[in-house]
C-alpha positions as CSV (number, residue, x, y, z in Angstrom):
1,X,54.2,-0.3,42.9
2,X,52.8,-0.9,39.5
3,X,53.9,1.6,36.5
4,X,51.4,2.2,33.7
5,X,51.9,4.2,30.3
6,X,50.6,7.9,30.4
7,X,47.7,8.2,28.0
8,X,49.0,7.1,24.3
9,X,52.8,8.3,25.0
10,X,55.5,5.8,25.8
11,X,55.9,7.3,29.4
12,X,55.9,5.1,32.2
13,X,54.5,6.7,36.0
14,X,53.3,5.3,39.2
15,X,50.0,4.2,39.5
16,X,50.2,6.8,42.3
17,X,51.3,10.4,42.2
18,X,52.4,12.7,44.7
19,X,51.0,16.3,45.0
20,X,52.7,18.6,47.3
21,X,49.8,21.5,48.0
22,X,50.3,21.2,51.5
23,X,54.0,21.7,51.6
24,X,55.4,25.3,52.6
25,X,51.8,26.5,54.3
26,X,50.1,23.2,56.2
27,X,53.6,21.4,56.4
28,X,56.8,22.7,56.9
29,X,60.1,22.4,55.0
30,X,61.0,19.2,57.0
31,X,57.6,17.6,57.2
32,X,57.3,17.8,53.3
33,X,60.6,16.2,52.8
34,X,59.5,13.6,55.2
35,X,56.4,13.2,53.4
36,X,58.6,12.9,50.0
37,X,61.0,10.2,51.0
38,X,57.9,7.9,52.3
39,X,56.4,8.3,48.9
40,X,59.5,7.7,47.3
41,X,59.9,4.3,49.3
42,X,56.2,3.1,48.4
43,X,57.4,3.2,45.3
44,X,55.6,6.5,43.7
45,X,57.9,7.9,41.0
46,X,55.8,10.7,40.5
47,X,54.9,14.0,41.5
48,X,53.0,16.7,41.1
49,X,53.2,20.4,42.0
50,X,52.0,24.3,40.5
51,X,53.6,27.4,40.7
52,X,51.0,28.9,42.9
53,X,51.2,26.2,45.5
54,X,50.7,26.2,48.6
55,X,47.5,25.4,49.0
56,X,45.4,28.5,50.9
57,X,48.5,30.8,50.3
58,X,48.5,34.2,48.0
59,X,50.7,35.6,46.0
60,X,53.4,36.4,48.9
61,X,53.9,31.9,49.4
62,X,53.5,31.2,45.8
63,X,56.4,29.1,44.4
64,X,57.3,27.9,48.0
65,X,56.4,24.2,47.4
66,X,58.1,24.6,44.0
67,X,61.5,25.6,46.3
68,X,60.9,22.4,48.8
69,X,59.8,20.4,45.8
70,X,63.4,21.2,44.2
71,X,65.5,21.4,47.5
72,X,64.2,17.8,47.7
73,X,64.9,16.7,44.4
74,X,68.5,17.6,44.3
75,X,70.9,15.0,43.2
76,X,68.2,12.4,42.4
77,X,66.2,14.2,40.1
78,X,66.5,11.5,37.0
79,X,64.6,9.5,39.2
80,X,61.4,10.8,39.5
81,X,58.7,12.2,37.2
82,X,58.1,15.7,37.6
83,X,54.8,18.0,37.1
84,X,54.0,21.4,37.8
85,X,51.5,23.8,36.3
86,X,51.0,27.6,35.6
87,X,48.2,30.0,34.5
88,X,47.4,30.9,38.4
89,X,48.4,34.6,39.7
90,X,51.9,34.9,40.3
91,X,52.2,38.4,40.7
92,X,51.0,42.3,40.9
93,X,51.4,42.7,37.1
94,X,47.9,41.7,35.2
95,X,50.1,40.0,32.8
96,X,51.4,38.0,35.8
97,X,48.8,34.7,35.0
98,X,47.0,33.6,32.6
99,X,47.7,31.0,29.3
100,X,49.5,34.2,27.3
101,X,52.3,33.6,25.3
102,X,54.1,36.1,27.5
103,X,53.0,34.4,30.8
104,X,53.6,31.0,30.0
105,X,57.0,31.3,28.7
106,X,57.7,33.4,32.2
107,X,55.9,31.0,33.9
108,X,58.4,27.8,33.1
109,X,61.5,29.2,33.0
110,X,60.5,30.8,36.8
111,X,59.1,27.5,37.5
112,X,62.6,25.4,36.1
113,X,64.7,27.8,38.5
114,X,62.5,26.9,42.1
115,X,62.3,23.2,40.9
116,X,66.4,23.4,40.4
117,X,65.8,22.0,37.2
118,X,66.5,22.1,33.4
119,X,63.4,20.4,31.9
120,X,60.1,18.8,33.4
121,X,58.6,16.0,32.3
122,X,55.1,17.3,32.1
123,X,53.8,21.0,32.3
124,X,50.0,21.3,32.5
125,X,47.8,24.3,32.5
126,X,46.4,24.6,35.7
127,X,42.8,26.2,34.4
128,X,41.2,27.1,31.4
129,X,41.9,30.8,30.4
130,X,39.0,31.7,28.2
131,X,40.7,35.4,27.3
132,X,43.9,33.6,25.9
133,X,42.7,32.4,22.4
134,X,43.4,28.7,22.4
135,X,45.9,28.8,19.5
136,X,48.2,31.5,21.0
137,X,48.3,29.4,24.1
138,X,48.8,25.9,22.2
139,X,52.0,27.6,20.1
140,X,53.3,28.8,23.8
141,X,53.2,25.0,24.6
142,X,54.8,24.1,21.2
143,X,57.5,26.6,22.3
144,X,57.8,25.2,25.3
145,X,58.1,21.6,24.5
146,X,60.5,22.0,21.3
147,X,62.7,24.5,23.7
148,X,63.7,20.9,25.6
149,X,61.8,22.4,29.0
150,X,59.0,20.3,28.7
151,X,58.7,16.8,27.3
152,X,55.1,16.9,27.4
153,X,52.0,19.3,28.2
154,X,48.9,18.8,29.7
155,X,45.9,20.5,31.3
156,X,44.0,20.5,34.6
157,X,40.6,21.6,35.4
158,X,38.9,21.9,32.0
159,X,35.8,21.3,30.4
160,X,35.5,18.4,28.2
161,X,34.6,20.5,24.6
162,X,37.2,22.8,25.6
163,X,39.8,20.0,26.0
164,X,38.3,18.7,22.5
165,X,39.3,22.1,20.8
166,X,42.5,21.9,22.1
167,X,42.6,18.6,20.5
168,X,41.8,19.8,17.2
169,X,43.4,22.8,16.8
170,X,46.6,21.4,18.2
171,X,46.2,18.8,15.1
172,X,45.0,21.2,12.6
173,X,47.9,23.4,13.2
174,X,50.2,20.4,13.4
175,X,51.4,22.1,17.1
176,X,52.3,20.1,20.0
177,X,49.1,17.9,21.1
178,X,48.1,17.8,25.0
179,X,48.5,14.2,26.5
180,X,46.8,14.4,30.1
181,X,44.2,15.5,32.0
182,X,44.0,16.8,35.7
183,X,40.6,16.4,36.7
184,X,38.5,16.2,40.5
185,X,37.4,13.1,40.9
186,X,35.9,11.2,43.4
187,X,33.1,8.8,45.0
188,X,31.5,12.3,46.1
189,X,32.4,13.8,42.9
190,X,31.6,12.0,40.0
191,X,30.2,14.4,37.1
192,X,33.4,13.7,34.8
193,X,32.3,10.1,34.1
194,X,29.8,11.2,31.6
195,X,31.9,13.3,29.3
196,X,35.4,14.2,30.4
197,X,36.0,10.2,30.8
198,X,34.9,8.6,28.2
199,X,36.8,11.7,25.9
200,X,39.7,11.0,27.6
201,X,39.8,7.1,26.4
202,X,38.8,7.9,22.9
203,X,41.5,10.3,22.5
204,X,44.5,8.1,24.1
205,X,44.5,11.3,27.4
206,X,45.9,10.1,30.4
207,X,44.0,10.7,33.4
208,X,45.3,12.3,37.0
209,X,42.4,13.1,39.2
210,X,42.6,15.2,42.0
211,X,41.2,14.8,45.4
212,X,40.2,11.4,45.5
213,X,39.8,11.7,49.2
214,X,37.4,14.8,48.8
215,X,39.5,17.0,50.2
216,X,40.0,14.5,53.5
217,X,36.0,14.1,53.8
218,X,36.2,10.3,52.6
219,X,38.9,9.6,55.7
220,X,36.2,9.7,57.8
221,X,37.7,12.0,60.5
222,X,35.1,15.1,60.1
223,X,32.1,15.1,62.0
224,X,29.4,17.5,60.4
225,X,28.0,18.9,63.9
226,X,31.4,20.6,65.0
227,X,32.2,22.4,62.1
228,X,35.1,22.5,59.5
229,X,38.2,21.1,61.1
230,X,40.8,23.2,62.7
231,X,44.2,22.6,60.4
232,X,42.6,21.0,57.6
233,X,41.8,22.3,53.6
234,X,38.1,23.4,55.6
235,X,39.9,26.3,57.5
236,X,43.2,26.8,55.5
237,X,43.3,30.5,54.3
238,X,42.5,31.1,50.7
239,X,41.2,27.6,50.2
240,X,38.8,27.3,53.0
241,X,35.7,28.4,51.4
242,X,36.1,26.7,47.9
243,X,36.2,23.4,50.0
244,X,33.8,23.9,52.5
245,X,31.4,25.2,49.0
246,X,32.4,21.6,47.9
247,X,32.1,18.9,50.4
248,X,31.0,20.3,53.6
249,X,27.3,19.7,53.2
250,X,24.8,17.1,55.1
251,X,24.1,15.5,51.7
252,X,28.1,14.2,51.6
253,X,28.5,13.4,55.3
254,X,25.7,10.8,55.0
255,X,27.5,9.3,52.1
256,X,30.3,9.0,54.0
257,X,28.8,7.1,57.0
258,X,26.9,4.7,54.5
259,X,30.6,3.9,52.5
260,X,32.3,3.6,55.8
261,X,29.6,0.7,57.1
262,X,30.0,-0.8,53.1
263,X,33.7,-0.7,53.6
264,X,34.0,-1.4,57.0
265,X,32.6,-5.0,56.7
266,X,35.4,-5.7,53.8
267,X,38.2,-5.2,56.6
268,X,39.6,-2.1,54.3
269,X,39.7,1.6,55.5
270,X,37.3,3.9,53.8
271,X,40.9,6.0,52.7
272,X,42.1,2.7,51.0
273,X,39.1,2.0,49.5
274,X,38.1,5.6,48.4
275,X,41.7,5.6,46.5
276,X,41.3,2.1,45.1
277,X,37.7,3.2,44.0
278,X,39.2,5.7,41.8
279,X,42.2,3.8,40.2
280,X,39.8,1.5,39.3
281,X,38.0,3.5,36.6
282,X,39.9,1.8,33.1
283,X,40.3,5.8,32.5
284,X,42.6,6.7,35.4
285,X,46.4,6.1,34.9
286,X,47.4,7.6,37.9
287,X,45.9,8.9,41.4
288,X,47.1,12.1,42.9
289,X,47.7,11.6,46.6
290,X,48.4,14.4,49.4
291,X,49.2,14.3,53.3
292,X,50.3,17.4,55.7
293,X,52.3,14.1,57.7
294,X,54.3,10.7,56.1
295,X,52.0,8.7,58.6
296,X,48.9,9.9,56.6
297,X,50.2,8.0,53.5
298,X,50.0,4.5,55.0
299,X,46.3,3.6,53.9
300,X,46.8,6.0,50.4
301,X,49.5,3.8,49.1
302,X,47.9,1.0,50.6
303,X,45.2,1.8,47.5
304,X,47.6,0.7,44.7
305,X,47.9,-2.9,45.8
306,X,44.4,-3.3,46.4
307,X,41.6,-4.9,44.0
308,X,38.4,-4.0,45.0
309,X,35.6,-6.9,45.2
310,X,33.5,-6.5,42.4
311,X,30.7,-6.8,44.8
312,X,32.1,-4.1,46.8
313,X,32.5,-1.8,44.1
314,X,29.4,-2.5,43.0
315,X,28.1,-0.8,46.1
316,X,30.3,2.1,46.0
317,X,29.1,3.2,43.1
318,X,25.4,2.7,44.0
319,X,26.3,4.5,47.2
320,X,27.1,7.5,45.3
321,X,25.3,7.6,42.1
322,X,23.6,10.6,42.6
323,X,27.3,12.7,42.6
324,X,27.5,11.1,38.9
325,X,24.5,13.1,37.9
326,X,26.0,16.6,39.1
327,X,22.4,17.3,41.1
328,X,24.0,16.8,44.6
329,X,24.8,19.9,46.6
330,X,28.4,21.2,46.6
């Protein structure tokens, strides 16, 4: 599998990266490692996990996939990049989430004993936190990354003038600056490509979107007229409503069919394609990919080798213009 720089630093990842949400809730201890060595054989060196993981769990599962994640990593640890992220609730305490000094610097070292690890390569803030004042939670990360724990910081699921303060504070303030971004992003959801993007390449960021399947919806495998799936993000506990709010609507169902007859006629899978569509942006160094079973990553890594026809691409995006423009319903 290919390796490409992250952002403007001089580290090397997958052009694929591993996240591990489903591990310790949808997939047990044994299916997750089973799901890590076949990513680890398609060649992805990189992976990507948060405190409050798994997926649909509360407070009494958080920092389970953490625990597999580091169980896992034993013994081979210098051969993978590792991720996680923190600002989600961790516990009863109000001062138990959040981007606080007093949080954050919790958060990792909590985080470093799970994983089984001294340092991670990059630690991301897993949402904006507008009560934290951004300087307080930029000198946490300059903490953080002069301690040795990280080597570098990023942040997930923020707005694109936010992101830009960061930026400049971090630079006014000579502090530690953040070097990637965690974004959704996909053929149904495509609202980043007008700022987020095009910040992102100005400013060296690298770019790891999330959900590039939509959640499982660009599979293919739902049909809208029997309800959310049994066993899937659409019914998983804590998660099931944010999804459904996001992708289970008419509007995206009938995208799906008309990408699935566009990519059908190409000989590629809609999954394959759907991945490949994404690491095509010049923006994105590296897709995050998920499964709840190793079979499920067959057409996912597929995605890295492939080059979609520009034709076909062309289509793709016509197909799904309208989730570019942020009118379509979520």
């Amino acid at each position: 599998m290919q390796t490409t720089r992250l952002g403007g630093t001089g580290l090397m990842v997958s052009r694929l990266c591993l996240g591990t949400m489903t591990f310790g809730l949808q997939s047990d201890e044994a299916a997750s490692h089973a799901i890590l060595d076949r990513a680890a054989e398609g060649g992805v060196n990189f992976i990507d996990t948060a405190d409050v993981y798994p997926l649909g769990g509360d407070t009494g599962t958080a920092g389970r996939t953490e625990e597999i994640v580091g169980r896992w990593l034993k013994g081979r640890r210098s051969r993978f990049i590792l991720a996680t992220k923190a600002v989600g609730k961790m516990g009863p305490s109000p001062w138990d989430q959040g981007a606080s000094r007093k949080h954050l610097l919790d958060a990792i070292d909590a985080s470093l004993q799970r994983l089984g690890t001294d340092y991670l390569d990059l630690y991301q803030l897993h949402s904006d936190d507008p009560n934290t004042p951004l300087d307080e939670t930029l000198e946490a990360l300059d903490t953080i990354v002069r301690s040795g724990k990280a080597r570098y910081v990023g942040v997930s699921n923020f707005l694109a003038y936010r992101i830009a303060r960061l930026l400049g504070r971090a630079e006014a303030r000579n502090l530690t600056r953040v070097v990637s971004i965690q974004p959704r992003y996909s053929l149904l959801f495509r609202e980043i490509e007008r700022e987020l993007l095009p910040l992102a390449l100005e400013d060296r960021l690298g770019v790891i979107p999330y959900n590039p399947l939509a959640g499982g919806l660009l599979t293919g495998k739902h049909k809208y007229g029997t309800g959310p799936t049994a066993g899937t993000r659409f019914t998983l506990g804590t998660a099931a409503e944010r999804y459904q709010d996001r992708y289970w609507h008419e509007r995206q169902f009938t995208t799906v069919q008309a990408l699935n007859e566009a990519v059908t006629e190409t000989g590629l899978s809609l999954t394959t394609a759907s991945v490949a569509w994404v690491l095509a942006n010049p923006a994105v160094t590296s897709a995050i990919i998920g499964a709840s079973r190793p079979e499920q990553l067959a057409d996912t890594l597929n995605a890295a080798e492939v080059r979609l026809d520009a034709s076909l691409k062309q289509r793709l995006d016509e197909l799904t213009i309208e989730y570019r423009r942020g009118d379509a319903a979520r």
